[in-house]
C-alpha positions as CSV (number, residue, x, y, z in Angstrom):
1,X,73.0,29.5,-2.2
2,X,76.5,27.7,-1.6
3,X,79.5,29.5,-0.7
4,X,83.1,27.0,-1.7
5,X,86.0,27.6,-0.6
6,X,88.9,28.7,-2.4
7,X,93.0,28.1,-1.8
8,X,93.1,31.6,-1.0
9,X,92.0,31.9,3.0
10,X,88.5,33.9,3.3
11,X,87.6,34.3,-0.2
12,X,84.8,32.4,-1.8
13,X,83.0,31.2,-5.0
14,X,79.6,31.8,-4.3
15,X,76.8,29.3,-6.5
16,X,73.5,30.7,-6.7
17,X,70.4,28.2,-7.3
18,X,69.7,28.8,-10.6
19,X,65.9,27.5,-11.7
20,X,65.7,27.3,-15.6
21,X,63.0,26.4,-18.4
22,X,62.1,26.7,-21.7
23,X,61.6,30.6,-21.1
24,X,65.4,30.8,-20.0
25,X,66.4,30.9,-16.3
26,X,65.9,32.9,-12.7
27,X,68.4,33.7,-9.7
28,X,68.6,35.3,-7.0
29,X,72.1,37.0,-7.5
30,X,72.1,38.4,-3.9
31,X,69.9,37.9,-1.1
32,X,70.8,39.0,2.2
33,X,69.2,36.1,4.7
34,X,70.5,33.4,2.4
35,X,74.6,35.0,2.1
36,X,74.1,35.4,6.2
37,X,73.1,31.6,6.3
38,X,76.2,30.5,4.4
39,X,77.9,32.8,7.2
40,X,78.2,36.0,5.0
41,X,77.0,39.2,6.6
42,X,78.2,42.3,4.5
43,X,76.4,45.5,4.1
44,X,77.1,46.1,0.3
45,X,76.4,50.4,-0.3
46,X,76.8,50.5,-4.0
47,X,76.6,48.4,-7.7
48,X,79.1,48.8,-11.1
49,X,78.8,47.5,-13.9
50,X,81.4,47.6,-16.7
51,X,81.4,46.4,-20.4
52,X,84.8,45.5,-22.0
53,X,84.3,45.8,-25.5
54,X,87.7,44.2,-26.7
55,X,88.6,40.7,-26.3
56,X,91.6,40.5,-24.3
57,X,91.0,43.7,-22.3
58,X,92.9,43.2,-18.7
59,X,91.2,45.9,-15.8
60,X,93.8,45.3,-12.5
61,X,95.1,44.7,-10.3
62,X,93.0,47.1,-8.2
63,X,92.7,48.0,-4.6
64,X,91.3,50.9,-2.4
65,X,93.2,52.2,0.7
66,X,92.0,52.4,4.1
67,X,89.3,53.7,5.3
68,X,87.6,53.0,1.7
69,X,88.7,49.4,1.1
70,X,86.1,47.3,-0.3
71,X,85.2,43.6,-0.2
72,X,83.6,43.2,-3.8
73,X,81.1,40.1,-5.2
74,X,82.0,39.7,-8.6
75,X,80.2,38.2,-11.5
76,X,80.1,38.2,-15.1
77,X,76.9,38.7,-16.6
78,X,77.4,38.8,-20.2
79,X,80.6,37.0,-22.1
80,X,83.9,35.2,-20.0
81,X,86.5,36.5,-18.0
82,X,89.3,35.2,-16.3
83,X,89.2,36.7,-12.5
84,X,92.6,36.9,-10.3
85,X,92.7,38.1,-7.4
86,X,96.0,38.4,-4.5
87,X,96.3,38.3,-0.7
88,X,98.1,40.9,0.3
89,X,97.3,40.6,4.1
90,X,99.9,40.4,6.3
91,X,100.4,37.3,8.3
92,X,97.5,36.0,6.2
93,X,98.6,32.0,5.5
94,X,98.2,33.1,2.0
95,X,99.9,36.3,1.6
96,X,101.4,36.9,-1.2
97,X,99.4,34.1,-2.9
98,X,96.9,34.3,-6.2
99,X,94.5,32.4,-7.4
100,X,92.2,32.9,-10.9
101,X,89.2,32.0,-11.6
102,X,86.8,31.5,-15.1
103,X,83.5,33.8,-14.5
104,X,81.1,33.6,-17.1
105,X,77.5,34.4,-18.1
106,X,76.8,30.7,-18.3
107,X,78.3,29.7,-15.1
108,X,77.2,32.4,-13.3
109,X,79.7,32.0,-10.6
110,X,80.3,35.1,-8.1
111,X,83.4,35.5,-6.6
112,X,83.5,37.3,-3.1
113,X,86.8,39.5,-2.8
114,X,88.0,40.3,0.8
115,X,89.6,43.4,1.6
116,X,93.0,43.1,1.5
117,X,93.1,41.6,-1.6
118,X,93.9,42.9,-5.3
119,X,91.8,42.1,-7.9
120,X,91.7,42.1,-11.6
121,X,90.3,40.1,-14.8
122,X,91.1,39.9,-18.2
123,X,88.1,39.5,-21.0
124,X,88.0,36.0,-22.7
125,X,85.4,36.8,-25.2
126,X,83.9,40.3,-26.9
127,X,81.7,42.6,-25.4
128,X,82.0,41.6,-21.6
129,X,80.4,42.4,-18.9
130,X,80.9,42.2,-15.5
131,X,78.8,43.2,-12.2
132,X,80.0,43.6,-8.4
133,X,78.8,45.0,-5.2
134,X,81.4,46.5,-3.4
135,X,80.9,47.7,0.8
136,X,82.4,50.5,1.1
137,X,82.0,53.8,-2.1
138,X,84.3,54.7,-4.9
139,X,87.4,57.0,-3.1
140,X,89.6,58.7,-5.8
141,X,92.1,59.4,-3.3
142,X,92.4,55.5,-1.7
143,X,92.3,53.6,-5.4
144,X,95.3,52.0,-6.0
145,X,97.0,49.9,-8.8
146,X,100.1,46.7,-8.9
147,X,101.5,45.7,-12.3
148,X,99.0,42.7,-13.3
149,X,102.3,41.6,-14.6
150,X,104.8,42.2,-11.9
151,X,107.6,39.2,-11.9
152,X,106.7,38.7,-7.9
153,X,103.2,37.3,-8.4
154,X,104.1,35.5,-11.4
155,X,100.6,35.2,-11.6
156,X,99.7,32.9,-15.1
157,X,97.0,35.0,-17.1
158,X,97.2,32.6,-20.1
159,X,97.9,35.3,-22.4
160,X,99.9,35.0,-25.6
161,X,99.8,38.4,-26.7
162,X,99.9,42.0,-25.1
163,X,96.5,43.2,-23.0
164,X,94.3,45.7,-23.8
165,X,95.3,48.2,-20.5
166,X,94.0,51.5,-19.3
167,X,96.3,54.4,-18.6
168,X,96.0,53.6,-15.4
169,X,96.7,50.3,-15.3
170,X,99.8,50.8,-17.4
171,X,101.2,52.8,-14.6
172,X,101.1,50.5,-12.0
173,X,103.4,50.2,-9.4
174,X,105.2,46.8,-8.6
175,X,103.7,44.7,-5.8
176,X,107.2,45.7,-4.0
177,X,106.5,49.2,-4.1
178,X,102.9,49.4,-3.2
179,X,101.3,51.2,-0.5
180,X,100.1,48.0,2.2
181,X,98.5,48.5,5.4
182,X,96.5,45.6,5.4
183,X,96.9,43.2,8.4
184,X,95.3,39.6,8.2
185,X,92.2,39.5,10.9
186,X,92.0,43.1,10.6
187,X,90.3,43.7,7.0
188,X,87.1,41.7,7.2
């Protein structure tokens, strides 16, 4: 297990060994000693899965509220995605700041999301799917949504045509207007 570091302070690509053969290939995605050895101790309480069935399908830019925020560890089990995700800590030396990443089924890449951050990903191929372990449980009241387009961020999701977004999603509120009570040091 190898955990690199990203531009974006306290969030990491995580690179599981991977041991393949003729037969195909075996991993441990998750393993609790081995993410507390690369200096990773988080208590994840719960699993989703989604499928995106359409190419070009955009889900974010997502965030739960305090006292339900959630640090997720992303991956992409079946297809490509490209997976963005923002500071939006306070005082952070990269508030503000995004960074995207390519997650695929062949790479098998993980991305560890801190609280405090947004997060989103838009489908590169069919029939995608993606798994994460979040710490803290689903809270209706505390999920929260910013425009995955919102001219602040600027963030470049190498798109040429519109994205595939749920009702949700299309009624996003600007980064501006958001509701932000994250302080960097705080959300760990």
């Amino acid at each position: 297990m190898k955990k690199v570091e990203t531009t974006l302070q306290d969030a990491y690509i995580i690179e599981a060994t991977v041991f393949g053969d003729h037969r195909g290939f075996f991993m441990e995605s998750y393993n609790k000693e081995s993410f507390i050895k690369i200096g990773i101790d988080i208590e994840f309480v719960q699993d989703n899965h989604s499928l995106s069935e359409t190419k070009g399908t955009l889900r974010g830019l997502h965030y739960q509220l305090e006292p339900k925020a959630q640090t997720k560890l992303v991956r992409c089990t079946r297809g490509a995605i490209l997976d963005v995700i923002v500071d939006v800590r306070k005082g952070s030396p990269t508030y503000g700041k995004w960074e995207a990443f390519k997650l695929t089924a062949e790479n098998k890449k993980q991305l560890l999301v801190p609280k405090g951050f947004l997060h989103g990903f838009y489908t590169l191929l069919e029939n995608c799917e993606v798994q994460y372990k979040v710490d803290e449980y689903y809270a209706a009241d505390c999920d929260r949504s910013v425009k995955w387009n919102d001219e602040t961020l600027a963030i470049d999701w190498q798109i040429s045509t519109p994205p595939l977004l749920s009702t949700k999603d299309e009624k996003a509120v600007s980064f501006a207007e958001m509701d932000n009570h994250f302080v960097y040091g705080e959300a760990k």
